[in-house]
N, C-alpha and C positions, 0 to 999 in steps of 0.2 A: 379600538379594534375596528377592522373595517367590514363593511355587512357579507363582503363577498368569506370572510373569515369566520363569519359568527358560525356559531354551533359545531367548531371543528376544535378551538382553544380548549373545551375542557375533558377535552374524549382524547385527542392528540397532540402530547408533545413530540414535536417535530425535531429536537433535542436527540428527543426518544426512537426516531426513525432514523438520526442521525446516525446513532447509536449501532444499530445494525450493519454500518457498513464496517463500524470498529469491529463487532463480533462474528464478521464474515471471513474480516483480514485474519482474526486470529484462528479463526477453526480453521481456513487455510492451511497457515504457517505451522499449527498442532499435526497436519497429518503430514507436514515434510522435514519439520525436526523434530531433532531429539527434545523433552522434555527440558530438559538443564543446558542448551540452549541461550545466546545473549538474543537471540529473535524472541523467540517462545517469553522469554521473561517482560522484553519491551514490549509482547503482545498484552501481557497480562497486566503489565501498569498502563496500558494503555486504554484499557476496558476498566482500568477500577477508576482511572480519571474520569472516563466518560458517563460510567455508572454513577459515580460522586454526583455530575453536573445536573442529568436524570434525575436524582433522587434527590436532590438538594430540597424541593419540597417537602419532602416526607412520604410524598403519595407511592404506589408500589408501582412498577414499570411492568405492564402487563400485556402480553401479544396472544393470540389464538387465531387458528386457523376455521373457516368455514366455506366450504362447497368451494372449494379452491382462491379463497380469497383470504389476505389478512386483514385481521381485525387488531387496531390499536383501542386497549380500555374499552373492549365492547362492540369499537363503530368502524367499519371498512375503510379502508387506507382509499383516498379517489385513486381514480382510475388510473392517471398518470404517474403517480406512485407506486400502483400495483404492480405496473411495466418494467420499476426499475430493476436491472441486474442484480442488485443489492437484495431488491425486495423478495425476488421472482426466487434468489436462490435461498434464502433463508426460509421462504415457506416449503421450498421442493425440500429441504431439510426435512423442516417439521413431518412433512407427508411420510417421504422413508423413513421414518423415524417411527413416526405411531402417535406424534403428540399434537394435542387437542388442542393444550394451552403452554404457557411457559411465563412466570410473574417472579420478578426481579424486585426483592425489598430493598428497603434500608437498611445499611449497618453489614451491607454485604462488604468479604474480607479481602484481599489479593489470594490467601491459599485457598479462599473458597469457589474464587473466578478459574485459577491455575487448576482446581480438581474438577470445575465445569467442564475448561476446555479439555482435559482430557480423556474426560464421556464422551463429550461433543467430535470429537477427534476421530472414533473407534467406525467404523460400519455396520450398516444397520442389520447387517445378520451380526456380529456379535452384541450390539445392544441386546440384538432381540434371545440371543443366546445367555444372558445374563439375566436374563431375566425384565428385559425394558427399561427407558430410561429412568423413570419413576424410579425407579427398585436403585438403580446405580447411581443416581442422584442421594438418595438415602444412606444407600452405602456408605457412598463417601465421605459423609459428617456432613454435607451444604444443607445450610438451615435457607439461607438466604435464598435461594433459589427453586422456584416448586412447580412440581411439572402436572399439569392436568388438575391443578386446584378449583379449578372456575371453567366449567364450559361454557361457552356463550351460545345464545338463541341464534340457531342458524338463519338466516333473513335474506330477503333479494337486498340489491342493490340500492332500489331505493326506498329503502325502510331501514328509515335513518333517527324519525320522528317520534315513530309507533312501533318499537321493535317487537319482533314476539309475535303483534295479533296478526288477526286476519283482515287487515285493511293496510294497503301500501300508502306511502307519505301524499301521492298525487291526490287518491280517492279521498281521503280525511281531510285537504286542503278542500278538497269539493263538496265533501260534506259540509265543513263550516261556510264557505260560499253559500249554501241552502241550493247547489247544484247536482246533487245526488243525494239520496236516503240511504247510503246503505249501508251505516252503521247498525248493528243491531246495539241492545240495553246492554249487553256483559262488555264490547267492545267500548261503549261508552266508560262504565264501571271502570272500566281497566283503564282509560283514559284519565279520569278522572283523580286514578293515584300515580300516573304523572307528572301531571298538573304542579305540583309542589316542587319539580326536580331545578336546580338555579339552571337556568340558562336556558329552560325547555321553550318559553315563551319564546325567544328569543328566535331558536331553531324552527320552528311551526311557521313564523313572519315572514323567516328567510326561503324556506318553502315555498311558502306561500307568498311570496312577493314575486319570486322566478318563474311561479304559475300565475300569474298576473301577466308578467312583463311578455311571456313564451304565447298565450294563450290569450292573452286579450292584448296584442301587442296595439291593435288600432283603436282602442277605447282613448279616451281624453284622459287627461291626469284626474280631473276632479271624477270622472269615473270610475278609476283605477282608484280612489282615495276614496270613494265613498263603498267601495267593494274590499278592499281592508279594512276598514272600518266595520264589514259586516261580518267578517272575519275573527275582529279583537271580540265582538259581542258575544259570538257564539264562543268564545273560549269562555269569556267570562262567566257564559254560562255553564259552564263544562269543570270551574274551579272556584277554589273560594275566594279570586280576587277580584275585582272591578274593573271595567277596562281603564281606567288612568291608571293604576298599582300596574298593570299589565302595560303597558304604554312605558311609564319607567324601568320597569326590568331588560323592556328592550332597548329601549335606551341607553339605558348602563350599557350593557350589553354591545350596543353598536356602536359606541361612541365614548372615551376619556372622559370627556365632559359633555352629560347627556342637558345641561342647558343650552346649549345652542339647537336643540334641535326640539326642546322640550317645549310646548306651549301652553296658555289656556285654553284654547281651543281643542281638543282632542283632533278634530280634523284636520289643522293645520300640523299637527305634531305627526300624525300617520302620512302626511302630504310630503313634512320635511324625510321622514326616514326612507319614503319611496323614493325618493330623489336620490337620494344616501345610497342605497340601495342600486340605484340604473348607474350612476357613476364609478361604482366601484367594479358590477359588471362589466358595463360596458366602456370606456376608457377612452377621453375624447380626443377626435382629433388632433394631429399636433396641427399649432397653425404654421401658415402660409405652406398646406398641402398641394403638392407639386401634380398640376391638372395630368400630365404624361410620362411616361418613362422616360422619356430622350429629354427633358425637363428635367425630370429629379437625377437624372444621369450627370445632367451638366452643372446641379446643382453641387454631388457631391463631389465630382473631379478638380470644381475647387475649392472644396474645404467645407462646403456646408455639411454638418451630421443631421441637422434636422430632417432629412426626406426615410433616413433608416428608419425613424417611428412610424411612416405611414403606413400602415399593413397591406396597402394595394402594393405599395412601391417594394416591400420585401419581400411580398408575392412573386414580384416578378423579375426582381434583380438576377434571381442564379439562372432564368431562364436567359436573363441579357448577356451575362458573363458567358455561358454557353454560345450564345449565339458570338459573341464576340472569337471564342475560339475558334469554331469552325470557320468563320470568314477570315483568319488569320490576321486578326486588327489585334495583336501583339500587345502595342502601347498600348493601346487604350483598356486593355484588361489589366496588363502591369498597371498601368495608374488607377484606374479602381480599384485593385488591388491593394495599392500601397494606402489608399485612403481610407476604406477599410482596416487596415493595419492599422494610418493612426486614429481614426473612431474607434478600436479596440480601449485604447487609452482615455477616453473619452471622461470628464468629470462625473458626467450623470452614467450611475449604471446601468439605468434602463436603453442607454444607447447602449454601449457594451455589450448587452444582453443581445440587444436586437440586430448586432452586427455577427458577432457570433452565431446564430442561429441562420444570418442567412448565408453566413460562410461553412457553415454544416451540409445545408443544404445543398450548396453551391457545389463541394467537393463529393456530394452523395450523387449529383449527377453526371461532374468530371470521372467519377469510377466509371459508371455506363457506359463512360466512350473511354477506357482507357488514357485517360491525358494524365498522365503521372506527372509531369516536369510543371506541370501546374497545378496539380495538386500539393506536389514539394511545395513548388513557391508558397502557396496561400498556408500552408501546413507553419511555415516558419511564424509568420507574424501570429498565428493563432496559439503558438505553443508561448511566447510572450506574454500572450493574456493568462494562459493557464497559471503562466509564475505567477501573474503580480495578481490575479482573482484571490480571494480571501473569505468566501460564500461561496456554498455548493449553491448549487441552481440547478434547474432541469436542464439550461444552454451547457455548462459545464461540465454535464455527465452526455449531454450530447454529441459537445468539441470531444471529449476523453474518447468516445465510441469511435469518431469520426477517425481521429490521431492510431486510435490503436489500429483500424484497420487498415489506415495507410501505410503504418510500420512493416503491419504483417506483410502487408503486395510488398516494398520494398523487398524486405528481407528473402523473399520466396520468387519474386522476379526478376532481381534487377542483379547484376555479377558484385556489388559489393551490399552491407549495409548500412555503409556510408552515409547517405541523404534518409537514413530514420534516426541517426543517432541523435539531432539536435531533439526529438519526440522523447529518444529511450532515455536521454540524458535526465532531461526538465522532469520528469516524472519518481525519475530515479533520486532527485534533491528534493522533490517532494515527500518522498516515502520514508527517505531517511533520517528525514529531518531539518537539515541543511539549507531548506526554504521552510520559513516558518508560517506552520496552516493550521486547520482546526482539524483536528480526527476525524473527521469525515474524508476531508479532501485525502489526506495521508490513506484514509484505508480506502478509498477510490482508484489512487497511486499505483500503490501495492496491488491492487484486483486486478488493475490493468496490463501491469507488468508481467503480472502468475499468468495472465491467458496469453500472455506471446511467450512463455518461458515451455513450450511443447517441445517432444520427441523432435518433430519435423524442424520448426524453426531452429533449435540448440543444431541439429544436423549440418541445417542450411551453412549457419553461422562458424560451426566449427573449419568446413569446408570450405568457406572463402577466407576466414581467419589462416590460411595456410601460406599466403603468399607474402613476399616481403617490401611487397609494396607497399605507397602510403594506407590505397586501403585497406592493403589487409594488417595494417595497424589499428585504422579507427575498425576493423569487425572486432579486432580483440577486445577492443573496449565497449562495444555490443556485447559478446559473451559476456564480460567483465558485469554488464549491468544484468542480464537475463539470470548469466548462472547463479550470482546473487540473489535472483530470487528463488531458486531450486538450486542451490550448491549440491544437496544429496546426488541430484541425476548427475550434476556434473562428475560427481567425486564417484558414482556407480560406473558411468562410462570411461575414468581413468582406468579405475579397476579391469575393467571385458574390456577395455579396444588394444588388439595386435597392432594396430597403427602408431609405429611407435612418432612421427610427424605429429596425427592427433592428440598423443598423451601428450606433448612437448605444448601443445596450442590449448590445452587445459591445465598446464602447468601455470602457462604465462599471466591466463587469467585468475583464478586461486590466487596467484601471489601480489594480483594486485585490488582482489579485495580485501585484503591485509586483515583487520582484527575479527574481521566479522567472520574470515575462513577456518580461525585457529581453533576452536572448538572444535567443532565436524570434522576437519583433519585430525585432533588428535584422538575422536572418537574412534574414528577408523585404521588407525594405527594400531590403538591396543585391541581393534577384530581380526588383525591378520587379514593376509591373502598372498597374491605371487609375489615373487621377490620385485619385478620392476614395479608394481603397484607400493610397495612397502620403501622401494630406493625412491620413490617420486613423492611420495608423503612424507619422507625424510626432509626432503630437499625442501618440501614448501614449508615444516616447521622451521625448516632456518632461513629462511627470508619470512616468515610471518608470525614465529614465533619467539618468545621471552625465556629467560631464566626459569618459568616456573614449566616450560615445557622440557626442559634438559633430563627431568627424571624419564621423559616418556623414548628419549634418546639411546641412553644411557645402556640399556638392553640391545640395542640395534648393533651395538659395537663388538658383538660375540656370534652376530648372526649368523648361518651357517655359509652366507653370499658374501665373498668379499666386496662386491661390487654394492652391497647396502652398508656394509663396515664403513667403505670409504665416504660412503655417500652421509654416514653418520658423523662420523669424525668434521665433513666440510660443513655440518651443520650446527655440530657444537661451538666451531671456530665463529661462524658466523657469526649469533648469537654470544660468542666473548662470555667474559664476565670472570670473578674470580671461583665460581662455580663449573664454569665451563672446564677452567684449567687441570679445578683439583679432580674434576672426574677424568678428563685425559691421561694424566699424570699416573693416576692410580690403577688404568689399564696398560700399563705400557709392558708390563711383567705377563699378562695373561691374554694377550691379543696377539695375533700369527707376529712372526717379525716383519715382515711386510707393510701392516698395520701400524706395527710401533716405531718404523724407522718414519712413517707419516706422520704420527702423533709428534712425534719430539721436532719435527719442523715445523708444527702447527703452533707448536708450545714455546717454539723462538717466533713466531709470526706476531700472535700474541703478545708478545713479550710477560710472558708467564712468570714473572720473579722468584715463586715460592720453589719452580722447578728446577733451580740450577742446583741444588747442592744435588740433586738427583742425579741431572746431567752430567758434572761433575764425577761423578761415581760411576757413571756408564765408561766416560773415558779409564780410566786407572784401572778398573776392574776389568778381570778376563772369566767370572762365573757365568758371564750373558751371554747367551748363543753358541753352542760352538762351533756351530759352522763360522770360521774365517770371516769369507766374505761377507756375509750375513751380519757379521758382528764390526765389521770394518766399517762398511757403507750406514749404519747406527749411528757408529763412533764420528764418520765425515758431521752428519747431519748434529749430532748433538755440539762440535765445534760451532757451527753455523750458528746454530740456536743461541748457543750464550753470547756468541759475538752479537747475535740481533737484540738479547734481553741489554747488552752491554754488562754482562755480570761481572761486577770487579772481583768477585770473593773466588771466578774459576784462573783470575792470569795467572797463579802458582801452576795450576795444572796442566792451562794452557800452553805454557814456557817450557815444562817438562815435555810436551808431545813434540813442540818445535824440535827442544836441541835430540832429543830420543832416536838412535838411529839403532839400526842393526838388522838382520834377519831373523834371529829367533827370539828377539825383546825390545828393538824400537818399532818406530809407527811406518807403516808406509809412507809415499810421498803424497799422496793425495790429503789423505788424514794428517797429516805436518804442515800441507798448504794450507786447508782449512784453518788450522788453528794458527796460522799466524796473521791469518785476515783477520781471525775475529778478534785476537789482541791488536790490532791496528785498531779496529772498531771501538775497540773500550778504553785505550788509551787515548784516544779523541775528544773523550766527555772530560 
């Protein structure tokens, strides 16, 4: 473990912090779909995987909230964690919420997570109308899950060491220095039964090592080693171990193998962990650090990555790439540029990291001047690294921030959405799955997505999506990706837009998120609404839906709109099968004739077999329709049909309507022609 680490491994799994952005993604997706849902159920195996990896110790997963900060097991998330999106909005949860604490066990179930999320789901006036979450946590049967079990000692920031009392972590490092008195005897007392906690020793050194390094930065080493050293004493007297017992726990503690740094000497042992200790703070140069910009500039244009580690040089790179803009030195930013891109690729990921971050930056000060067309560019190679990244990192949630808000200017500035699709795409294979990551990045993904899937932008989008251009192809396939993450709003605004253009441009997209639409459509088919909202949910069950939607159909075909009939009928064809047929078939007697003179060409389209002896029967018999015509133009169509099924069991029938002539008992000549095509047709096979 490295020192810069110590005193955070057994207070925070970071697993565990992971974890939270799984549980953001799904309280999300719980307040925009339906429960029974294919999203809502991958949210909940998605959280029982993550909870599994969590809990895989045994130990209980435990979060609370204090004076606006979270606490992981007790002890405050740092500060750069506190920051993130992830974090900022699970605690703004907890606040509207009411809850103190919230500890996640072991042996927790999938129906116990799925009745979480949908407490977690509701708003904080009906929790609180329910009587709070507590109360509906209980309700529900969740053993595994407990809210307000544990409230923790509210505490500043840095009282880390010494929670609870009245002395912060600084003052106690300077009490045992012998730099300040002002512990009193109970503050001791209460010290003294922490003393025994594993790791405590540990955490006090690393304190107190940072008030060494911060505060006596100009003291010598062997000063600095003989003021640790007065340090371990005074603990030792404060517990019932020795300072070498105390010497090895930190040890353990800071190090795999605490002989390398362990000695006979106690001062050399305190001398090896302060080193320990400054190196993992502070992070040494990389060598052959590049004396100027215009040096490390020329260094990377040809290939060198080395100068991105020097922290002056990252400093000042987005300021160079800026200035490069404004003087219109074109190349020379494209080839820093593209160099950047391949240090993105980079073997060591601490380059990776370091390019990234100053390509964050870079593009955070290209927004200030509006440079879109370079910010595109640099956006592309960074969306690259997002795919092949496999570790969230602070750079990662950075680039995501950076990406999402360049999307959003596209989309809300520019006439197409064209140049965000390669961001909305790479994101959207993230989410889905399709690039394989860890639940972290996947509910990163998804977060990402849900903040550009707004009123305005769906707006933006649907209204360039109009045109038949190329771009307004790739917008369709923007919507395609946005309304996927909010299909409800799309499927609300099918429903209320007059616009029958816009319904057509929410059609296209629906039907080309294929499985993932069929749900929520057939959800809102069996709620009713207008009839074009109910002929347009007809139409995308039969481009995205299966046989087992045909019952949801099936009623559509008596609707009081002929224009949803028909639109039902092209939908059962669609979808085929020998299901589709027998329900056609069995409406053709109780559907307007209009309706059934469509069915029986749908039903030779199909080539429906089981229908001929039916068809069959339509011709010979005169019970059907009595209107004439009505019954003639049937009669045309159900010729056609058995010539398309190629029915050999109708040529008797067919051959009678050929030679059949007369006025008041043969066939007309239309109905004769037909039927002698479609014995052409079956005599063929």
């Amino acid at each position: 473990m490295n020192p810069a680490d110590a005193g955070k491994g057994a207070f925070v799994k970071k697993t565990g912090v992971d974890f939270l952005f799984v549980l953001n993604a799904a309280i999300t997706n719980i307040r925009l779909y339906p429960p029974t849902s294919e999203i809502i159920q991958t949210s909940v195996a998605r959280m029982e995987t993550a909870l599994k990896e969590v809990l895989a110790d045994g130990e209980p997963l435990e979060f609370a909230e204090s004076e606006k900060n979270l606490l992981a097991a007790g002890q405050p998330l740092p500060e750069k964690q506190q920051q993130r999106p992830q974090i900022r909005s699970f605690l703004s949860m907890l606040l509207d919420f009411g809850i103190k604490s919230i500890t996640f066990y072991p042996g927790i179930t999938g129906p116990e997570i799925s009745q979480f999320l949908q407490v977690m789901g509701k708003s904080a006036q009906e929790i609180q109308n329910a009587g709070g979450p507590a109360h509906m946590i209980k309700d529900a049967g969740i053993s595994h899950i407990v809210i307000d079990e544990k409230i923790y000692v509210e505490r500043d920031a840095d009282r880390q060491i010494v929670s609870g009392l009245d002395i912060s972590d600084t003052d106690f490092v300077r009490y045992l220095l012998g730099e300040e008195d002002s512990a009193d005897q109970q503050t001791i007392d209460q010290v003294r039964e922490m003393a025994d906690a594993p790791g405590w020793f540990a955490r006090v050194f690393e304190t107190g090592a940072r008030y060494l390094l911060e505060q006596h930065a100009d003291a010598t080493r062997a000063e600095q080693t003989r003021m640790a050293g007065r340090m371990l004493d005074s603990l030792a007297g404060l517990s019932d171990a020795d300072t070498e017992q105390i010497l090895k726990s930190i040890s353990e503690a800071f190090d795999q193998t605490p002989q390398d740094v362990h000695s006979s000497d106690p001062a050399e042992t305190i001398g090896k962990l302060l080193d320990q200790y400054k190196q993992a703070a502070e992070p040494p140069t990389p060598p052959g650090r590049p004396k100027t910009v215009k040096e490390a500039l020329s260094r990377i244009l040809k290939g060198d990555h080395s100068p991105f580690l020097d922290q002056k040089t990252a400093d000042l790179l987005p300021k160079a790439a800026m200035q490069m803009a404004r003087q219109e030195k074109h190349d020379m930013l494209a080839g820093l540029t593209a160099q950047m891109g391949q240090a993105l690729g980079d073997d060591a990921p601490e380059v990776r990291r370091a390019v990234a971050r100053i390509m964050a930056q870079t593009d955070e000060q290209m927004e200030a001047e509006d440079r879109l067309d370079q910010r595109i560019a640099m956006s592309k190679k960074l969306v690259e690294w997002i795919k092949g990244e496999d570790r969230i990192s602070e750079e990662y949630e950075q680039v995501t921030h950076r990406l999402e808000n360049l999307a959003e200017t596209v989309i809300t500035q520019k006439d197409s959405a064209a140049d965000a699709e390669h961001i909305l795409e790479a994101y959207a294979l993230i989410r889905d799955g399709r690039l394989s990551k860890q639940e972290a990045i996947q509910a990163l993904a998804a977060n990402m997505l849900q903040h550009l899937s707004t009123d305005q932008i769906l707006e933006m989008v649907l209204s360039k999506a109009g045109n038949t251009s190329d771009t307004g192809k790739e917008d369709i396939r923007t919507l395609v990706i946005l309304g996927s993450t909010t299909i409800e709003r799309l499927l609300d605004r099918l429903r209320d837009s007059h616009n029958m253009a816009e319904r057509n441009r929410i059609v296209q997209a629906v039907s080309r998120m294929g499985n993932a639409a069929v749900q929520p459509v057939a959800e809102r088919l069996a709620q009713g609404g207008p009839w074009f909202y109910i002929r347009n949910l007809a139409l995308l069950l039969g481009r995205i839906g299966g046989p087992e939607q045909l019952s949801l159909l099936e009623p559509l075909l008596t609707y009081p709109d002929y224009r949803v009939q028909l639109e039902a009928v092209k939908s059962v064809q669609a979808i085929d099968g020998d299901k589709a047929g027998d329900m056609l078939l069995k409406h053709i007697p109780v559907v307007e004739p209009q309706l059934a003179g469509h069915i029986v060409s749908v039903l030779g389209a199909i080539r429906y077999q089981p229908a001929a002896p039916y068809l069959i029967n339509l011709l010979e018999s005169k019970s059907f329709w009595q209107n004439k015509a009505v019954r003639d133009e049937i009669r045309t169509k159900a010729c056609e049909a058995l010539g398309r099924m190629q029915a050999k069991e109708a040529v008797s029938a067919l051959e009678k309507v050929v030679r059949t002539r007369g006025f008041f008992s043969g066939y007309p000549e239309n109905i004769r022609a037909a039927a002698a095509k479609a014995l052409s047709q079956i005599k063929r096979v």
